[in-house]
C-alpha positions in Angstrom: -17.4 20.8 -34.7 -20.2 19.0 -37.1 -18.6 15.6 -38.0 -17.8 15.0 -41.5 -16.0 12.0 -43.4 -12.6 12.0 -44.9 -15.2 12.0 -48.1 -16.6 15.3 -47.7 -13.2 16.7 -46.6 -11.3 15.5 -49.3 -14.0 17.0 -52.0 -13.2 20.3 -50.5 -9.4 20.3 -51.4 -9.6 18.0 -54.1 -7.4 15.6 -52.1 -6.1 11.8 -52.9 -7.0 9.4 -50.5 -3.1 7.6 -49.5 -4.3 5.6 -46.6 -7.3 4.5 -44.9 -11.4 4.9 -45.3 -13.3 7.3 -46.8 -15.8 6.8 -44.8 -13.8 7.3 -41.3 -15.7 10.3 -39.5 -13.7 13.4 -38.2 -14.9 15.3 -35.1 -12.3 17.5 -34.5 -9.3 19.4 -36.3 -5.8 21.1 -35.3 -3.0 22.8 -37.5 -0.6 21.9 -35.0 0.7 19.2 -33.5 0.4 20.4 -29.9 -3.5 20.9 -30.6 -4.0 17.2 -31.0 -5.8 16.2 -27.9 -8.7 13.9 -28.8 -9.4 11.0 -31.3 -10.6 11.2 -34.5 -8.9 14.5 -35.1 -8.1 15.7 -38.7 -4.3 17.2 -38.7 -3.0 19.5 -41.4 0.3 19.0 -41.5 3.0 20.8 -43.6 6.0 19.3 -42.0 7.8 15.5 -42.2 6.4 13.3 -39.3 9.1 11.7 -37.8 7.6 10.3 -34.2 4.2 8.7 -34.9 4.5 7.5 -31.3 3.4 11.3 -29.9 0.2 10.6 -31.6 -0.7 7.3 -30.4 -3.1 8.5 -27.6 -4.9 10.3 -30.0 -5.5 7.5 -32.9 -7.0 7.1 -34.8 -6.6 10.2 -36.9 -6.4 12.2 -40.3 -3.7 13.5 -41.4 -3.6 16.5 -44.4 -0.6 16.8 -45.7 1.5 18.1 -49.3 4.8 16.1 -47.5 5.4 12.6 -49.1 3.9 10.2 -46.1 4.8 6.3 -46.8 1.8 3.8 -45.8 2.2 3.4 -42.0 2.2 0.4 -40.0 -0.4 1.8 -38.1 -2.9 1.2 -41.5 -6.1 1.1 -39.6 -5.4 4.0 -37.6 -4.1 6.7 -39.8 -5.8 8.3 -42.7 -3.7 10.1 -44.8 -4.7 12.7 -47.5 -2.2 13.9 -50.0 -3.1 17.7 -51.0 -1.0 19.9 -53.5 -0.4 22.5 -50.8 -1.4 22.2 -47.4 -1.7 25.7 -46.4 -3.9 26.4 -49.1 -6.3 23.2 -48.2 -6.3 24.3 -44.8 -7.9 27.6 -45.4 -9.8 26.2 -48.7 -11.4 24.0 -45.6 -11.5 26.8 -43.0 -13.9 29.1 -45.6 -16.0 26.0 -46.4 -17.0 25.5 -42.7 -17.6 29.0 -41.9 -19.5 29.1 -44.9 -22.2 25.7 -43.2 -23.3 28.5 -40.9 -25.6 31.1 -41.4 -25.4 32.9 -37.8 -24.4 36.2 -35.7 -21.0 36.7 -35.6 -19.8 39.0 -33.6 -16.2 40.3 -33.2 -14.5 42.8 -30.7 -11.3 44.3 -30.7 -9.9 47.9 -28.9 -6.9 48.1 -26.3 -9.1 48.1 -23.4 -12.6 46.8 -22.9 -12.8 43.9 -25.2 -13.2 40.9 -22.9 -15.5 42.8 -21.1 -17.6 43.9 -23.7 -17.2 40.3 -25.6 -18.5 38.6 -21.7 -21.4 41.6 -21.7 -22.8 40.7 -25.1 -22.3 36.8 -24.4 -24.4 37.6 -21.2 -27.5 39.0 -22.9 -27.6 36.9 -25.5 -27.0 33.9 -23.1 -30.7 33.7 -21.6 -32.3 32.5 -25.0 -29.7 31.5 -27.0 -26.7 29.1 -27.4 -24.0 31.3 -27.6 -20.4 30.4 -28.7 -17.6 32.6 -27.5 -13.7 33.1 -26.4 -12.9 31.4 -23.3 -11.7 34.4 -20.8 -8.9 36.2 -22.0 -8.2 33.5 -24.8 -7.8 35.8 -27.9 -4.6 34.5 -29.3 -4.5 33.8 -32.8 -3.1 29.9 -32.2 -6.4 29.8 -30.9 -9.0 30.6 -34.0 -9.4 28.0 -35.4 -10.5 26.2 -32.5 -13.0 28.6 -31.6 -14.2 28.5 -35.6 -14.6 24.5 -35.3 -16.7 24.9 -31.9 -19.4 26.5 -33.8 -22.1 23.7 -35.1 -25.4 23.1 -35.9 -26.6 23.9 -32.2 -24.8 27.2 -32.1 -27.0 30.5 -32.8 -24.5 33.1 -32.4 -20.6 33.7 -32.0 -19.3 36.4 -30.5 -15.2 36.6 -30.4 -12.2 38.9 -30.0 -9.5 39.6 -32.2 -6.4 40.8 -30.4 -4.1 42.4 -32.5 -0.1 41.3 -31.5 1.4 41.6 -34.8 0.3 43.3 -38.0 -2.4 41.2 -39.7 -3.9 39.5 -36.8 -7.7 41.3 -37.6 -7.3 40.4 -41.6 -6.0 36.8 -40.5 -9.2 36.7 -38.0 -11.8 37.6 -40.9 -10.8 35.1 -42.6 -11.7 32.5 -39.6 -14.8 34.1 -38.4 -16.3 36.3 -41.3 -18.1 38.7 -39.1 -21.6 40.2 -39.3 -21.2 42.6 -36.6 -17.7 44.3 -35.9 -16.7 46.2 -32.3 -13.8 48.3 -31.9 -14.0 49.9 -28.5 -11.4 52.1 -28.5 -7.7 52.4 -29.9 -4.8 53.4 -28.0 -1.2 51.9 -28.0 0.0 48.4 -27.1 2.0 45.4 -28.3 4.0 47.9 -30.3 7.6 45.1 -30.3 5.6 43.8 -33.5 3.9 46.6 -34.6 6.6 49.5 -35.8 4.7 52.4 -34.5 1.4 53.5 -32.8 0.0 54.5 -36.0 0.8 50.5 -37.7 -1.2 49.2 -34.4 -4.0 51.6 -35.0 -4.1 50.9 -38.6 -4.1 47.5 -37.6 -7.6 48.0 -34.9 -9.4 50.1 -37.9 -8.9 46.8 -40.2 -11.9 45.5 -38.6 -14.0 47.5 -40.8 -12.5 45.4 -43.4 -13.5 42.5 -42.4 -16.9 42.8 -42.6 -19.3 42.6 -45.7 -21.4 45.6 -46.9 -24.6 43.7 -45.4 -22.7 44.2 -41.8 -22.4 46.8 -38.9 -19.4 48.1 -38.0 -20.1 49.7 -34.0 -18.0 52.3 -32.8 -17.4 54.4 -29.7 -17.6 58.0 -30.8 -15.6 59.8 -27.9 -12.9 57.7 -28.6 -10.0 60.2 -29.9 -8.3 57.5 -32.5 -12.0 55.8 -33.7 -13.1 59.9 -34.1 -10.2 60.5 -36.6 -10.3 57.3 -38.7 -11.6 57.3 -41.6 -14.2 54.7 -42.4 -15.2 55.7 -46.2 -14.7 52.7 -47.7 -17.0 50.5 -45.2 -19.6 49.9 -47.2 -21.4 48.3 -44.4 -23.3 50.8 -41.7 -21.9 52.4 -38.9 -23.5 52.5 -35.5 -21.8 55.2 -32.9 -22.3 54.8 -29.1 -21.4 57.1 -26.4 -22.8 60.8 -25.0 -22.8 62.9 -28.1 -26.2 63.5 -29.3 -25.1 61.7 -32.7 -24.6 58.5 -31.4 -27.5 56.2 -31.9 -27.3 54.7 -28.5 -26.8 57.0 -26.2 -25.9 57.8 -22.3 -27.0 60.6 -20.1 -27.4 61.4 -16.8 -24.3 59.1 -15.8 -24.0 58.6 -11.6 -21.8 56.3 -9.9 -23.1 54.2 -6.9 -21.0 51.6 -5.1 -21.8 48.7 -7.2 -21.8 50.1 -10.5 -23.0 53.1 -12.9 -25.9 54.4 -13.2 -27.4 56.6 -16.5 -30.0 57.0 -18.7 -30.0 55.2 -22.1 -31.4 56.7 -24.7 -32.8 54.8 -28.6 -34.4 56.4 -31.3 -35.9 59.4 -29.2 -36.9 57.1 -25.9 -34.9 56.5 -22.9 -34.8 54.2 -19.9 -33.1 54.5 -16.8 -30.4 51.7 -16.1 -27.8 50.2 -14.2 -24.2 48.4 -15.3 -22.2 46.8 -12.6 -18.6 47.9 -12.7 -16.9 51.5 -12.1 -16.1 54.0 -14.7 -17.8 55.6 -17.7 -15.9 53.1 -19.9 -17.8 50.6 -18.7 -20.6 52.8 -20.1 -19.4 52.4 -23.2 -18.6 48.6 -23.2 -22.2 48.2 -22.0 -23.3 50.5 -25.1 -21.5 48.9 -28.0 -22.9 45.2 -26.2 -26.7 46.6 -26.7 -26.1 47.7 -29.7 -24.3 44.5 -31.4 -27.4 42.3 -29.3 -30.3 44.4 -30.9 -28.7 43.8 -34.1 -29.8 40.1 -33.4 -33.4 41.0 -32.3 -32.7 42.0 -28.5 -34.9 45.5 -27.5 -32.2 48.0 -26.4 -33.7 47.9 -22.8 -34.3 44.7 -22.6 -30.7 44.4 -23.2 -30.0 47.1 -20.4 -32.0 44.5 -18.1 -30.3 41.8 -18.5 -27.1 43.5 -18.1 -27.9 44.4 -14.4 -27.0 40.6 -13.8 -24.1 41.1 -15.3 -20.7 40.4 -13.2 -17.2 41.5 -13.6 -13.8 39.6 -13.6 -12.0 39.7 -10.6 -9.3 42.4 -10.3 -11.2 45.1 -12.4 -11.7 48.3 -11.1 -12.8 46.0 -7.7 -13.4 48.3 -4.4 -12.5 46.5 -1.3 -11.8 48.1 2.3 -8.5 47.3 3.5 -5.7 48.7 5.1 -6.4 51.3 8.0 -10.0 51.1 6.4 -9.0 52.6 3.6 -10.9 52.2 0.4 -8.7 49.8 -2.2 -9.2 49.8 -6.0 -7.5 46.7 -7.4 -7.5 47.3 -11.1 -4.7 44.3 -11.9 -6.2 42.8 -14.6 -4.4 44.9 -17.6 -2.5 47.9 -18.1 -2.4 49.7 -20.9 -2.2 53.9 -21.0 -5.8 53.1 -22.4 -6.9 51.8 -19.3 -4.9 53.6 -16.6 -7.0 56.9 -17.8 -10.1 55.1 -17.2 -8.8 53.8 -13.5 -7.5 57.3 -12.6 -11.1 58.7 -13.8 -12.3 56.0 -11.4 -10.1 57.4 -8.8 -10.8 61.2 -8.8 -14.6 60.0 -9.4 -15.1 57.9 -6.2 -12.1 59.2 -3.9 -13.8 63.1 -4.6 -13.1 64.5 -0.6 -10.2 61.7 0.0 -6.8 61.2 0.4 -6.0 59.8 -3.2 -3.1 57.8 -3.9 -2.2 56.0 -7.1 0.1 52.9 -6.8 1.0 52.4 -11.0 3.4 49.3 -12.5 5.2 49.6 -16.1 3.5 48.6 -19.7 4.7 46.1 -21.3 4.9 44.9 -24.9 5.7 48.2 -26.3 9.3 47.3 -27.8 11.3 50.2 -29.4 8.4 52.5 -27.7 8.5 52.0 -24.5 10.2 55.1 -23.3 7.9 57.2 -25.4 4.5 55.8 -24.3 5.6 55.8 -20.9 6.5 59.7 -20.9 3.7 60.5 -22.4 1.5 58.5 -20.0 3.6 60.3 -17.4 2.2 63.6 -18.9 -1.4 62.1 -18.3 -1.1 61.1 -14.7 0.1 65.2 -14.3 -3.1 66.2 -15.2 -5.1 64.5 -11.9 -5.3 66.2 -8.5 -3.6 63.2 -6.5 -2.0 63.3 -3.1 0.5 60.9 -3.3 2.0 58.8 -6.9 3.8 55.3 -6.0 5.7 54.3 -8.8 6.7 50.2 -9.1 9.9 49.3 -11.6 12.2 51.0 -13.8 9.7 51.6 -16.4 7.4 53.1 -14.3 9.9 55.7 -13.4 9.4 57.1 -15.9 6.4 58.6 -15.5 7.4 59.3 -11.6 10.0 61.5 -13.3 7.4 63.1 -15.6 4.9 64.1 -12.7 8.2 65.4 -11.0 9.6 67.4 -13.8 5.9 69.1 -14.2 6.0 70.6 -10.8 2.5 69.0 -9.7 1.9 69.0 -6.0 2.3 65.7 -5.8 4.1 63.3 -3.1 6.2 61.3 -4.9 7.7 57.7 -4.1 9.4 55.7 -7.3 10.1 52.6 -5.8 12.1 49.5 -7.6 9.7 47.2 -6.1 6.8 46.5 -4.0 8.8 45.2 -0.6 9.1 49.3 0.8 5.1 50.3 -0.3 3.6 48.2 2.2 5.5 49.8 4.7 4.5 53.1 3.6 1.1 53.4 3.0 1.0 52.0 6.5 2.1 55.2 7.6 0.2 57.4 5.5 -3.2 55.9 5.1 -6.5 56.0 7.2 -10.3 55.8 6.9 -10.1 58.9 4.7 -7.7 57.4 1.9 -8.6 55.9 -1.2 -5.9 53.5 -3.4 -6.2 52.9 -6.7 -3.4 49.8 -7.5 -2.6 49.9 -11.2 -0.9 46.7 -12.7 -0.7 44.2 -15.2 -1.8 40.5 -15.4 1.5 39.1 -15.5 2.9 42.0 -12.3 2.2 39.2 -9.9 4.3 41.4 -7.1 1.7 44.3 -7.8 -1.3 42.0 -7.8 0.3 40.3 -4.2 0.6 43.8 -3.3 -2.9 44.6 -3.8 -4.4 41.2 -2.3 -2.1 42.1 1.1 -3.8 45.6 1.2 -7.5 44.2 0.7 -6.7 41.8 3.7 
């Protein structure tokens, strides 16, 4: 955060001064309480304080607040400014330091492939510049303004995703990060216990088009079925399409896979170059596409891009190929699960296991409320349409789509299992050099991810 004094702050809300100095300088700010973890930390505050003693360590402070605040013994270490409404100073202050920066922002959002995607773009742009972005996984909206306030005077570009877990999350993040460059990599279903249908949550992904100004880009993938059907009339901004179809502006062909990644030809404004992304699947294709894109909107070449992306490394637990049990080939794909990214795992699967014994070993969703059944049926329907030897299902919701398979008729061995203590046992029995597992699972599965740790080993 660029310092600033309770001076400067004040002018922005109109606020009255209480209690201490105008000229005390603020380095760091938090709308909650549980955010305060440094000195000289300006709190906006729209609640009584009754324990000044959980703030001690962190004096001396501001504090922001419409709440009636009597002078504290603590004079010389709390500032207290009186505003009308704190909500309304907090954003009023929130625009206002957005608006010291005139930067790249970047923001990604889509079920699957937004970290990844977010990490790509981070990577090329990385080399030359200082680059802000989310921390990992970090996309929760507690944590915005945080990731507004670590912008500064040193930073040169931002690039950060907006999650959607409730309606309004992408509106609520424009107004944090005002973003010149917007990424939706694909839309399918999740986090539907707030959202009251798949077509509210897609609804929800597409608002990222409103969220940029009609001087931004707005990049989309084009062979994504929900992005193809959405409607983007009222973007004023332009558009920029990735993926295969001759349409797109940046485009893949000749796509191979090799062990350590994919291989295609990428192809700008009537020129191509031959390149290489690390990590399996033509998703990644497209995460690597919409990252090029969004970095030559900030002066990158395309294929210098596509260079620097060959250095580019994965997180652990996606799409990873190990050899492991009876020397068979193991996919550990842990790190999410959505019906989004199973497709892309099971297209990893037939892609790489083409000649093998292929087994799928496939935990519930999550965070699909009222839903649940519904998405997991239909994802059951999916999983009937790949040439597999053998499904493992893992939990009750799973079953689900164990039951689908089985009520299609597919020539499929089937094993719906309640948990992971029997599977082990199993695919000891039925694997050799010639098998290839793909285990399917979510971050928070931890038996699934044991599971597929145990079979690496």
């Amino acid at each position: 955060m660029n310092p600033l004094t309770v001076r400067q702050i004040r002018t922005i809300f109109a606020g009255e001064l209480i209690q201490g100095s105008d000229d005390f300088i603020i380095y760091h700010g938090a709308y909650r309480l549980k955010q305060v973890k440094k000195q000289h930390t300006m709190l906006f505050l729209n609640k009584n304080m009754t324990n000044w003693e959980c703030l001690k360590p962190y004096f001396p402070i501001v504090i922001v607040t419409e709440k009636n605040v009597r002078k504290q013994e603590y004079v010389e270490q709390i500032t207290i400014i009186k505003v009308q409404n704190t909500d309304e100073a907090f954003w009023k202050f929130v625009h206002y330091y957005r608006c010291l920066f005139q930067i790249p922002v970047i923001t990604v959002t889509g079920t699957s492939g937004k970290t990844t995607t977010k990490e790509m773009i981070k990577h090329i742009l990385s080399i030359d510049k200082n680059v802000i972005a989310t921390k990992s996984t970090g996309n929760s909206r507690t944590a915005n303004f945080q990731y507004l306030l670590s912008i500064d005077d040193d930073t040169e570009a931002a690039v950060f995703e907006t999650a959607v877990g409730a309606p309004g999350d992408i509106l609520r993040a424009g107004k944090y990060f005002r973003p010149t460059i917007g990424i939706i990599t694909n839309i399918g279903v999740h986090h539907l216990n707030y959202c009251k249908s798949p077509e509210e949550y897609i609804q929800e992904k597409t608002n990222m088009a409103k969220i940029i100004d009609s001087t931004g880009v707005l990049i989309i993938n084009s062979e994504d079925k929900n992005s193809q059907t959405t409607e983007f009339n009222d973007f004023e901004g332009r558009i920029i399409k990735v993926g295969k179809d001759s349409s797109c502006h940046y485009r893949a062909e000749s796509i191979q896979y090799i062990p350590e990644g994919m291989r295609f030809t990428l192809v700008f404004q009537n020129k191509s170059q031959p390149i290489f992304v690390p990590g399996l699947g033509e998703h990644q294709i497209y995460n690597a596409l919409a990252a090029i894109a969004a970095a030559h909107e900030i002066g990158i070449h395309p294929f210098v891009a596509a260079e620097r992306l060959k250095s580019y490394k994965n997180f652990n637990r996606q799409l990873q190929v190990f050899h492991g049990l009876n020397g068979a080939m193991i996919i550990d794909d842990t790190w999410s699960m959505t019906s989004t990214s199973l497709e892309a795992a099971l297209n990893v699967l037939m892609a790489i296991g083409e000649g093998m014994k292929k087994i799928a070993i496939i935990g519930g969703m999550t965070d699909l409320g009222p839903w649940e059944h519904i998405i997991h049926d239909q994802a059951g329907e999916m999983i009937s349409q790949y040439e597999m030897d053998v499904l493992i299902t893992i939990g009750e919701r799973a079953r689900r789509m164990a039951d689908i398979v089985l009520k299609n008729g597919r020539t499929v061995e089937v094993h719906p299992f309640n948990n992971t203590i029997l599977v082990y046992h199993l695919l000891r029995k039925i694997t050799d050099e010639n098998t290839i597992i793909l285990v399917k699972g979510d971050m928070y599965l931890t038996p699934i991810i044991d599971l597929a740790k145990k079979l690496r080993e």
